[in-house]
C-alpha positions as CSV (number, residue, x, y, z in Angstrom):
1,X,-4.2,-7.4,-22.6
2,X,-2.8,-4.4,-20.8
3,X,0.5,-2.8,-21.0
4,X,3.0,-3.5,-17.5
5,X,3.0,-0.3,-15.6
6,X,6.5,-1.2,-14.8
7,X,8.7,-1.7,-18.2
8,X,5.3,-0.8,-20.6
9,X,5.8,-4.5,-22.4
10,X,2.1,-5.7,-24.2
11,X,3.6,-8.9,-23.0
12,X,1.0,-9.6,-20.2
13,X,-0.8,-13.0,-20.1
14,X,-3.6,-13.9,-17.1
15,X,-3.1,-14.3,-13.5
16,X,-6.0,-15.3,-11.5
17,X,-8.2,-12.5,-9.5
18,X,-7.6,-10.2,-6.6
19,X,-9.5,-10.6,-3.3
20,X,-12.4,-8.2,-4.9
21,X,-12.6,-10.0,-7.9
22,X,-10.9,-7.7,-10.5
23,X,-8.9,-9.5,-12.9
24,X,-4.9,-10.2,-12.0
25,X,-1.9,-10.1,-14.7
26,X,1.5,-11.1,-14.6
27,X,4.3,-9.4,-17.1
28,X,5.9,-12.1,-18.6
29,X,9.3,-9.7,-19.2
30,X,10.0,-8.6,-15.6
31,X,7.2,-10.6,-13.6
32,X,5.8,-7.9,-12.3
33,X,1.7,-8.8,-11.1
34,X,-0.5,-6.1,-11.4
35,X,-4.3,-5.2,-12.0
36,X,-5.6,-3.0,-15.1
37,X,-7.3,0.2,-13.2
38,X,-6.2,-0.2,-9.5
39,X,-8.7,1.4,-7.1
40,X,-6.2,2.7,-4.5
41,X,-7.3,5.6,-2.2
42,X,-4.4,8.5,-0.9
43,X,-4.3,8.7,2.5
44,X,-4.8,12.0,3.6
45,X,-3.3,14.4,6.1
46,X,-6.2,14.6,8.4
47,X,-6.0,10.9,8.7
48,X,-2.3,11.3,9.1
49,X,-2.7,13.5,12.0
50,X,-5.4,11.1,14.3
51,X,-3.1,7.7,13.4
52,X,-0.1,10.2,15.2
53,X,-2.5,10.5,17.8
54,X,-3.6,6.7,18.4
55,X,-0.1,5.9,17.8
56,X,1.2,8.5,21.2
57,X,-1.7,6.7,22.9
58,X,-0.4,3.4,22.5
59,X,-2.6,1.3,20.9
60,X,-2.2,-1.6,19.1
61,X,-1.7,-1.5,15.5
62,X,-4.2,-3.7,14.1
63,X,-6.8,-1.8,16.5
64,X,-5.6,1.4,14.5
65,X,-6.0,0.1,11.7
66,X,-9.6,-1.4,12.5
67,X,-10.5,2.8,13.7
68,X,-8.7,4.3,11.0
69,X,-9.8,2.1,8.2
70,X,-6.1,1.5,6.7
71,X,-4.4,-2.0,6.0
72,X,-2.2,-3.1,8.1
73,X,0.8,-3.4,6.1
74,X,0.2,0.4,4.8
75,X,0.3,1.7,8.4
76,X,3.5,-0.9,9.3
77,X,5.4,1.2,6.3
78,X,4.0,4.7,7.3
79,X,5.1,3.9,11.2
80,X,8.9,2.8,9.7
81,X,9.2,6.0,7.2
82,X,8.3,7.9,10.8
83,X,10.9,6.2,12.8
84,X,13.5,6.3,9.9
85,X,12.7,9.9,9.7
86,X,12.9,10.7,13.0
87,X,16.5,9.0,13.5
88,X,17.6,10.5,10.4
89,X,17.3,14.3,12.7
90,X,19.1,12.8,15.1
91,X,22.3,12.0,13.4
């Protein structure tokens, strides 16, 4: 069994599968869940710059999301840490 990325325990037991199929586990010392090698892709700043763009435009988020090819919930937390951001100036 893998080690937690969180607190490094060996003390990791089974938990089901992800959506793609790739093995789940579950830390049995802080609960975290997590998959052995995660496939996640960085967003880069060229990608950055068009969601800006669709975002001035107005258009809805999951039809961003469908041109952009982003999940939903990453482009939810990018569009709060630009608002957060951009009141933070203002104070």
């Amino acid at each position: 069994m893998p080690n937690c990325p969180k607190c490094f325990s060996a003390g990791s037991v089974k938990n089901g599968h992800i959506h793609n199929g790739k093995q789940r586990y579950l830390c049995r010392v802080c609960s975290r869940q997590f998959v052995e090698n995660p496939q996640q892709q960085e967003i880069g700043a060229d990608k950055k710059a068009l969601i800006d763009r669709l975002l001035l435009e107005r258009l809805s988020m999951a039809g961003i999301c469908r041109a952009v090819g982003v999940s939903e919930r990453w482009l939810q937390t990018y569009v709060n840490k630009k608002i957060s951001h951009r009141e933070e100036g203002f104070s």
